[in-house]
C-alpha positions as CSV (number, residue, x, y, z in Angstrom):
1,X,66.8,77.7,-56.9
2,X,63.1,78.1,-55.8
3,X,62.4,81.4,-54.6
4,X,60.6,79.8,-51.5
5,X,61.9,79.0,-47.9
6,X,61.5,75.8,-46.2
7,X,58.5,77.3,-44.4
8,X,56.9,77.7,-47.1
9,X,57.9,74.3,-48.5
10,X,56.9,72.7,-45.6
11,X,53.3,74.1,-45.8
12,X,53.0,73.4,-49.3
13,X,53.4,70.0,-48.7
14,X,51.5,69.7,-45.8
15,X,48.8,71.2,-48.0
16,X,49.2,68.5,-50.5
17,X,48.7,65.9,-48.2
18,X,46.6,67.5,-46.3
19,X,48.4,67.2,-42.6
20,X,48.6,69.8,-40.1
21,X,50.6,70.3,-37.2
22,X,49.6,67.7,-35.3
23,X,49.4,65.1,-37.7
24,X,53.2,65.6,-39.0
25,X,54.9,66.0,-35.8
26,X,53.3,62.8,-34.9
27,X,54.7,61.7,-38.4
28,X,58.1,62.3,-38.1
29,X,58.4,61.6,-34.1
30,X,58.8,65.6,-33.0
31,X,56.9,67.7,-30.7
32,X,53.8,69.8,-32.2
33,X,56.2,73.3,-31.1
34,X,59.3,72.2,-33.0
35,X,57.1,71.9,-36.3
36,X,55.7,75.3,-35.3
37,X,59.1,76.5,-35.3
38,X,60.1,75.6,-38.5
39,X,57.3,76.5,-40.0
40,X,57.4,80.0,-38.1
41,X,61.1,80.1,-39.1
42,X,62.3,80.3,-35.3
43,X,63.9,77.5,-35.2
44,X,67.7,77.0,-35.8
45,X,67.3,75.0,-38.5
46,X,66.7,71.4,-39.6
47,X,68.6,68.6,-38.8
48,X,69.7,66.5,-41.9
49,X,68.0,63.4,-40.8
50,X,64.4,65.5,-39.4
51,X,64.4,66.7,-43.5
52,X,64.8,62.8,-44.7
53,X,62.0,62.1,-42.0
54,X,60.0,65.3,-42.8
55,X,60.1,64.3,-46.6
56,X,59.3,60.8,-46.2
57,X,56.0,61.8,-44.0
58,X,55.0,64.1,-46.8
59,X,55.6,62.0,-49.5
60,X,58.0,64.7,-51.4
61,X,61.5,64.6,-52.6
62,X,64.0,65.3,-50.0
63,X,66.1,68.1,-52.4
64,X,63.1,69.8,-53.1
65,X,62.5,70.4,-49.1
66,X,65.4,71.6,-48.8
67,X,66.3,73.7,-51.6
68,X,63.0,74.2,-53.8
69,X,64.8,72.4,-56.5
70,X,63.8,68.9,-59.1
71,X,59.9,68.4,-58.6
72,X,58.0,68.4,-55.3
73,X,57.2,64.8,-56.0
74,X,59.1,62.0,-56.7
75,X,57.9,60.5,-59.7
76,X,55.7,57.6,-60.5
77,X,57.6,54.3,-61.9
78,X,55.2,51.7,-63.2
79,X,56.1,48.0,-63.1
80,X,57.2,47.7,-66.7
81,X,59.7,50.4,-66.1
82,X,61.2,49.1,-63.3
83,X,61.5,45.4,-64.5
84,X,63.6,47.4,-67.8
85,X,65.8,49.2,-65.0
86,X,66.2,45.9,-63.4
87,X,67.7,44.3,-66.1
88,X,69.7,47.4,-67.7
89,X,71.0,46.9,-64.4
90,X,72.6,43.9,-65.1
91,X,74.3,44.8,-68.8
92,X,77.5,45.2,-69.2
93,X,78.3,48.9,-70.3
94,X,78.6,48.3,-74.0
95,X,75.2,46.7,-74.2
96,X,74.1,49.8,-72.4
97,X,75.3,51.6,-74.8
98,X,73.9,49.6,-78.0
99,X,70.5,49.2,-75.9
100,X,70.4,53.3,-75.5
101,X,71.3,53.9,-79.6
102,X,68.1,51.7,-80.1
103,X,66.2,53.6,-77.7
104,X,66.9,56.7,-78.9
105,X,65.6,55.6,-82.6
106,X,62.4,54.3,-81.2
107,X,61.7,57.4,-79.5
108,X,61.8,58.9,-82.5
């Protein structure tokens, strides 16, 4: 558990994409004072779908906004990995499982 609070969070990743105030509540559809208050922790809290929407406008992983935990950003799936998931997808479970054996030995 990250040692941080979801103000702090907040203004992390407003750092990282460089948004303030303004720019965010206008993001995610809220008034410039209710971002103050979160980030002033007066609020009451946040609703569940104001952290999807505050995540999404800040291009960070909704768990880690809300509880500091996995990495701040979601991370980067090329093309080629995503055509593999695609069809891994659509194996039964025992290829799967042969198609991860052979992985495993190429990986070294």
């Amino acid at each position: 558990m990250s040692l941080l609070g979801i103000q702090e969070r907040l203004r992390a990743a407003m750092d990282a994409a460089n948004l303030n105030q303004a720019d965010l509540a206008r993001r995610v559809g809220l008034s410039r004072s209710a971002v103050n208050q979160l980030l002033q922790g007066t609020s009451k809290g946040m609703k569940p779908h104001n952290l999807v929407s505050f995540a999404r406008a800040l291009g960070v992983r909704v768990e880690w906004l809300a509880t500091g935990e996995m990495p701040m950003n979601p991370e980067k799936i090329s093309e080629q990995d995503r055509e593999l998931l695609r069809y891994l997808r659509g194996m039964p479970a025992a290829n799967k499982e042969a198609l991860l054996h052979v992985a495993k030995q190429l990986s070294g």
